[in-house]
C-alpha positions, 0 to 999 in steps of 0.5 A: 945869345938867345935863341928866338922862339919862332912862335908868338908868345901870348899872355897868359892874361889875354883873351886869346890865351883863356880861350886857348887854355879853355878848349885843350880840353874840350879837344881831347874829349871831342877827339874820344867822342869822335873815335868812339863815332867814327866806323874807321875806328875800332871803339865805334864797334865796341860801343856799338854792340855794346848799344844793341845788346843793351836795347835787345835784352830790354826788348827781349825781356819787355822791361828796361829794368830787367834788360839793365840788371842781366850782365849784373845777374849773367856776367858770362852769359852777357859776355857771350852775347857781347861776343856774338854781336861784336864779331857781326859788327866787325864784318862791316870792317872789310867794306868799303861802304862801311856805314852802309853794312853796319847799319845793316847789320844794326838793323837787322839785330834791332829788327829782330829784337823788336819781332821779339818784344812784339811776338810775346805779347802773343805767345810765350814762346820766343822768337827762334829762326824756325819762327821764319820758316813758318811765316807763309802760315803766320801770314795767313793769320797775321790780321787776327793779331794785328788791326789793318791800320798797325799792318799797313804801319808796319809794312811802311816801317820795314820799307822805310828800313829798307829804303833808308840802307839802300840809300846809304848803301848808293849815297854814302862815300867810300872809305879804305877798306880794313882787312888787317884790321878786321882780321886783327880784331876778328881773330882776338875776339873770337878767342876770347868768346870761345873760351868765355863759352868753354869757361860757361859750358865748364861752370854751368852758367852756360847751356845748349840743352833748353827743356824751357825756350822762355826760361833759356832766353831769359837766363842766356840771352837773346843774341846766344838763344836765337842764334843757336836756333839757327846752327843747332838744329835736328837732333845731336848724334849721340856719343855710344851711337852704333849699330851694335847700340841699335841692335841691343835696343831692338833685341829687347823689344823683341823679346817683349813678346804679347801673346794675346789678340789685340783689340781692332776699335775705332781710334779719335785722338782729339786735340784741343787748341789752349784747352787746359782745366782752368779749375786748377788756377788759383785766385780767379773764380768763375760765375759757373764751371766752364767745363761740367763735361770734362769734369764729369769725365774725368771722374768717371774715366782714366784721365792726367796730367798731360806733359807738353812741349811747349806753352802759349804757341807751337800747337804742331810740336805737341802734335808731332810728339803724339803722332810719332811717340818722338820727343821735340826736346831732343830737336834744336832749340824751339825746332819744328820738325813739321817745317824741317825734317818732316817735309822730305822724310816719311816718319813712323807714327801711329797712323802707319802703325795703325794702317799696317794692322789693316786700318784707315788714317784719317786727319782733321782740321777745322783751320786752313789745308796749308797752315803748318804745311799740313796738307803735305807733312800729313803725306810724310806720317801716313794719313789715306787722307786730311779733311781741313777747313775748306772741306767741311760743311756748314762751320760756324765761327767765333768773333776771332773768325776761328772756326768753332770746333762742334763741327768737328763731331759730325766730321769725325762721324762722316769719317768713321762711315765712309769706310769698310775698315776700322779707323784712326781719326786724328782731329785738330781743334781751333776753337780756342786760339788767341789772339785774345780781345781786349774788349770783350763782354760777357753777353746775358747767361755767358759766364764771367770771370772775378778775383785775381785779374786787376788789368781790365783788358786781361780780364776781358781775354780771359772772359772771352777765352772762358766763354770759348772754352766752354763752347769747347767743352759742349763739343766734348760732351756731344762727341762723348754721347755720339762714340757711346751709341755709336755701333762699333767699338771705340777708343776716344782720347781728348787732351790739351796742346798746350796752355792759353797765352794768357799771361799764366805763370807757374805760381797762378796754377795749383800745379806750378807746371805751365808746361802741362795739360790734361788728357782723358781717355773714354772708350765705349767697351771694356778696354784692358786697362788693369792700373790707372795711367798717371801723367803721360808725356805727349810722346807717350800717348799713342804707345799708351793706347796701343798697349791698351789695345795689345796692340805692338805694331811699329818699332817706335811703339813697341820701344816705349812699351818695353823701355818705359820706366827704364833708367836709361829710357830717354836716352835709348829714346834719343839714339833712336830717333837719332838712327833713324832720322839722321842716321844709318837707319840700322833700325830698318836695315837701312832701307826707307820702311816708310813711303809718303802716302801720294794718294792722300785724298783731300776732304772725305768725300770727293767733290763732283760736277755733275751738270750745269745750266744757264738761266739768264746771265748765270751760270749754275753749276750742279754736283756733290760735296761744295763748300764755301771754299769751292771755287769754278774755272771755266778753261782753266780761268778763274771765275767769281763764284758764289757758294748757294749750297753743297750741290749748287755753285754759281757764277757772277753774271756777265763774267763768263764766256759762253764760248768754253768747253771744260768746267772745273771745281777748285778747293782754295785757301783764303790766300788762293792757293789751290789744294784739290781740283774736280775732274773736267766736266766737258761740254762737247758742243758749247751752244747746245750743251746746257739743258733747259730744265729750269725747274731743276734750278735751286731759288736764286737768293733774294740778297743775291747782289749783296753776296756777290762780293762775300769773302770767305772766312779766316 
C-alpha cells in the first residue's frame, strides 16, 4: 500500500515551484539581515559597535582613509575600542525600551565623535572628558569659533537628538527584558577585553602613559583615550610611596644649604598666548621680521628652549606647571588640575614661596575674571590679588575681539606702585588666541606671509596671526624699556604657553619639537647667573629664578634646586606631588601648610562711589577706578548702565526709581556674572540727597542715544 503524501506535490516545471525554488534563498538571507537588525538579537550589538567604532575613528582621525586603515595598523588597540563600545551597547540589553537606550547609547558615542572631529579644527589637542568640565569657560568664547547661523545649527542638531530619544523612549513598544542574556554576553566580552588589554600592556602595543595626548588618540584610539580621561585622573600612587621615602627626599633638601643672602627684586612672569619664534618654521618667509624685539633680546640676555605641556590649546596646564614647579604629565591624561584638584586644595606655588619671604603676589589677565575658574583657583595658589579684564582701563582689542596685550604694561606698572613691598606679578597674555580668520588681509605696512602655505585660508590665519604676533612683540619691547628705567630692581621672564593652532607639524619646524617654545629672561641688575640656562621645562621655571635670586623658600622649590639633573629626579618629583595632593602629606607633617588667600582683592585699586547727581532724567554716578565692565544697582536691582569714564557711570533715562536709598557698583562678566561689588552708597533722605551742582557734571556724549545699547567687549 502507498502511503498519501499529505501535501501537495507541484511540478518542478510550474510557476509556482520556480517561484518557491527561487526565494528559499532569498529567505535565509533575509532571516541573517534580519538578525543582524533586530535588538533582540545578540549580532545586532556586534555589527552595531562594529558601525560606531568604524564612523568614530574616521571622525576621530578627519579622514576616512586613516579611520579604515587603524585595525590593519592597531589590530590590539582596535580590539580594545571594539571591546569598550560592545560591552556600552549591550547595557541596552536589560531594557525593556531596548531601542530607545541603544539609540541612546549610539548617540552619545556619535556625539562625541562629531565634538571631536569638530574640536581639532581648532586646537591639537583632543577632546578629554575634562574638556566638559570646562565648558562654562568654553561657552563664553564659543562665538569667536563658531558664526551665529552655525550656533543656533547646532544647538537645534542637539535638540533635535534629544527630542528624537525622548520620542522613542515614549512611542517605542516594549519587548522582554534580557538579563540572561546581557549577563551571558556581558561577562564573555569582558573576559576576553581584559586579557586583550593584559596581552597589549605585556607587548607594548598598549599604554596609559601619554606624554603626547594627539600621538595617543592616534595610535590607541578614541573610545580607550577618552575613556580613559574619565577614570584616570590625579596622579597614581607610586609603587615605593612612604613616608620614610618622603623623609629621605626632604633630608636631602635639607642638607642643600645656601649660605648666601638672597637677592628681594621685583618678580614679572609673562606669559604669551601661542607666542613662539616663527623664525624657526621652515619654508614659510615673512615680508619682515615679526619679531625684531624678542630677536634682539635673546642675543643679549639668557633665553631657550622652553618644553610645554601642551600644543594648539590647554594655556592653564603650562600655567599651572610654572606657578606650582608640578609636572601635568604625572596627572590623567589631557587633566586640568585648574578644574580639578586645584578648585578645593591651596597648593604651594611661587606666589606663596615668594610672600613667605615678605612679597605681594599679584595675577593679571587681560581676558574675562571667571575663564578657567581663575578668579577662585588664583585664591587655592596664593595671589593677594587678580586683575583680569573687567578691571583694566582703556583695553583695546583686535578683529578677534581679544583684548590686545599692550595694556598689560601700564598694568604691571600700576601693580608694582600700589605697594609698599617688593612684588611678583604674574601676567597672562591674549593677544595671540585663535580661532584664527579665514579671510583676513594684510592691510598697507602689515607684514605678509609667501612660501609653504598652498591653502588660501591657512595663509590668511597665518598673516593674521603674524600680524598679532608682532603687535605682541612691540609690547615686549615697551615693557623691556619700562623694567630698565624702572627704580627698583627686577627680574622680567617672557615665554610662550604653547604653539598656535595653526595646522604646524614637526617636520615645518627647524626644531621637529611642537611641544616647545622659548623663554627669555631679562633683569635690570646684576642677577648671579654663572652658567648659561639651557632649555628649561615649564615646571622648572620658578626654581630657576629662584635659585638665581638665592632664594630656597618652599619645599617644591628647594627640591628642583637639589634634585635637578638626578637620574631619579621625575621620579622623586612625581612621589612628591603625589604625597602632598593625595597623599598623607608627610611632606607638611600632615598639616594644610597652605590657606586659600579669602581676602584676594579683585582689581588693584579698589572701586568707589563717591556721589551721585541727577540732571533731568539721568542718574550720574561719581567715583574711582570704573570700567566698562561696571555695572549700577539701585536697591539691589539691576540698572542699564552707560560707561562715560573711570569716574562717571550713568544710568538709562526714565529706568530708575527716584524713590531708592542704596546705590551700588558691581563689576560683571560679558555673561553677567557678578565678580566684585563696591560698599553701599546711602542716601539717607531720597528727595533731598542729590546735590545740585551741575557744574560738576562731565559733558553728556553727543552719541548718547547710539550708545545707550553698547554691549561690551568679548
Amino acid at each position: 500500500m502507498i502511503k498519501k503524501s499529505r501535501h501537495k506535490t507541484i511540478p518542478k516545471n510550474d510557476p509556482a515551484s520556480q517561484t518557491i525554488h527561487q526565494s528559499r534563498p532569498q529567505t535565509k538571507f533575509a532571516r541573517f539581515v534580519r538578525t543582524l537588525l533586530s535588538v533582540e538579537k545578540l549580532p545586532f550589538y556586534f555589527l552595531l559597535s562594529l558601525l560606531l567604532l568604524t564612523v568614530l575613528e574616521c571622525l576621530s582621525r578627519r579622514s576616512l582613509t586613516e579611520g579604515l586603515l587603524f585595525p590593519f595598523r592597531s589590530p590590539i588597540p582596535w580590539l580594545v575600542n571594539y571591546g569598550i563600545i560592545l560591552m556600552t551597547t549591550l547595557l541596552a540589553l536589560p531594557f525593556r525600551r531596548r531601542v530607545a537606550v541603544v539609540s541612546l547609547i549610539s548617540a552619545v558615542w556619535l556625539g562625541l565623535g562629531i565634538a571631536e572631529c569638530v574640536l581639532l579644527s581648532f586646537r591639537v589637542t583632543p577632546l578629554t572628558a575634562v574638556d566638559f568640565s570646562i565648558l562654562a569657560s568654553v561657552i563664553t568664547i564659543i562665538n569667536i569659533y563658531l558664526s551665529p547661523l552655525q550656533i543656533i545649527l547646532l544647538t537645534l542638531l542637539i535638540a533635535a537628538a534629544l527630542a528624537a530619544i525622548i520620542v522613542l523612549f515614549i512611542k517605542v513598544p516594549k519587548v522582554k527584558r534580557a538579563v540572561g542574556k546581557f549577563a551571558a554576553a556581558l561577562a564573555f566580552s569582558a573576559t576576553l577585553f581584559t586579557l586583550i588589554v593584559v596581552s597589549g600592556f605585556q607587548t607594548s602595543t598598549l599604554s596609559d602613559a601619554f606624554p603626547n595626548l594627539a600621538n595617543a588618540y592616534r595610535d590607541y584610539g578614541f573610545a580607550y583615550c577618552f575613556s580613559l580621561s574619565i577614570f584616570d585622573k590625579g596622579i597614581e600612587k607610586p609603587k615605593d610611596y612612604s613616608e620614610e621615602e618622603i623623609n629621605q627626599i626632604l633630608g636631602e633638601i635639607e642638607a642643600n644649604v645656601s649660605e648666601t643672602e638672597p637677592d628681594d627684586p621685583n618678580v614679572i612672569f609673562v606669559q604669551l598666548e601661542s607666542f613662539f619664534d616663527v623664525n624657526l618654521m621652515k619654508d614659510i618667509t615673512f615680508s619682515e621680521n615679526p619679531l625684531p624685539n624678542f630677536t634682539r633680546l635673546k642675543a643679549e640676555y639668557e633665553s631657550g628652549a622652553f618644553r610645554v605641556p601642551v600644543v594648539g590649546a590647554g594655556t592653564v596646564n603650562t600655567e599651572f606647571e610654572v606657578l606650582t614647579g608640578l609636572s601635568v604629565n604625572d596627572f590623567g591624561p589631557g587633566e586640568y588640575p585648574y578644574k580639578s584638584v586645584l578648585k578645593d586644595k591651596a597648593l604651594e606655588s611661587i606666589a606663596y614661596d615668594l610672600t613667605a619671604s615678605g612679597y605681594t603676589a599679584h595675577a593679571l589677565h587681560n581676558h574675562q575674571g571667571t575663564f578657567y575658574s581663575r578668579h577662585e583657583v588664583y585664591k587655592n595658589l596664593g595671589f593677594a590679588s587678580f586683575t583680569p579684564l573687567e578691571y583694566m582701563k582703556d583695553p583695546e582689542y583686535n578683529e578677534n575681539q581679544w583684548a590686545k596685550d599692550a595694556v598689560l604694561t601700564s598694568e604691571i606698572f600700576s601693580v608694582l606702585d600700589s605697594t609698599e613691598t617688593r612684588d611678583f606679578v604674574f601676567a597672562v597674555s591674549v593677544q595671540g588666541h585663535g580661532k584664527y580668520p579665514t579671510d583676513y588681509r594684510p592691510a598697507e605696512g602689515e607684514i605678509t606671509v609667501t612660501g609653504g602655505l598652498e591653502d588660501p585660508a591657512l595663509l590668511s590665519q597665518w598673516e593674521y596671526y603674524i600680524n598679532q604676533l608682532h603687535e605682541m612683540d612691540a609690547f615686549i619691547g615697551a615693557l623691556y624699556e619700562e623694567v630698565m628705567a624702572y627704580d627698583e630692581p627686577v627680574v622680567l621672564v617672557f615665554y610662550g604657553d604653547h604653539l598656535p593652532s595653526l595646522s604646524i607639524d614637526s617636520d615645518m619646524l627647524t626644531t621637529g619639537e611642537l611641544y616647545e617654545t622659548e623663554y627669555l629672561l631679562i633683569s635690570n641688575y646684576d642677577i648671579r647667573l654663572t652658567e648659561p640656562i639651557g632649555a628649561l621645562s615649564a615646571y622648572q621655571l620658578f626654581p630657576t629664578v629662584m635659585e638665581l635670586m638665592g632664594n630656597r623658600e618652599g619645599v617644591i622649590n628647594r627640591f628642583h634646586q637639589t634634585y635637578r639633573g638626578a637620574g631619579d629626579y621625575n621620579d622623586k618629583l612625581r612621589m612628591l606631588a603625589y604625597d602632598i595632593l593625595y597623599g598623607k602629606n608627610y611632606t607638611y607633617q600632615g598639616s594644610e601648610a597652605f590657606l586659600p588667600v579669602e581676602n584676594m582683592t579683585l582689581g588693584t585699586h579698589p572701586i568707589h562711589v563717591t556721589d551721585a547727581y541727577i540732571q533731568g532724567e539721568l542718574l550720574y554716578v561719581i567715583g574711582e577706578n570704573f570700567t566698562a565692565y561696571s555695572d549700577v544697582t539701585l536697591d539691589g536691582t539691576d540698572q542699564k548702565t552707560i560707561f562715560v569714564d573711570e569716574n562717571t557711570l550713568i544710568v538709562d533715562p526714565g529706568i530708575f526709581q527716584e524713590n531708592f536709598t542704596e546705590i551700588r557698583v558691581q563689576q560683571k562678566t560679558t555673561r553677567g556674572e557678578v565678580l566684585s561689588e563696591t560698599d553701599v552708597y546711602s542716601l539717607s533722605k531720597p528727595d533731598t540727597a542729590f546735590t545740585t551742582q551741575i557744574t560738576k557734571l562731565p559733558l553728556l556724549p553727543d552719541n548718547y542715544k547710539s550708545i545707550q545699547g553698547v554691549t561690551k567687549a568679548a
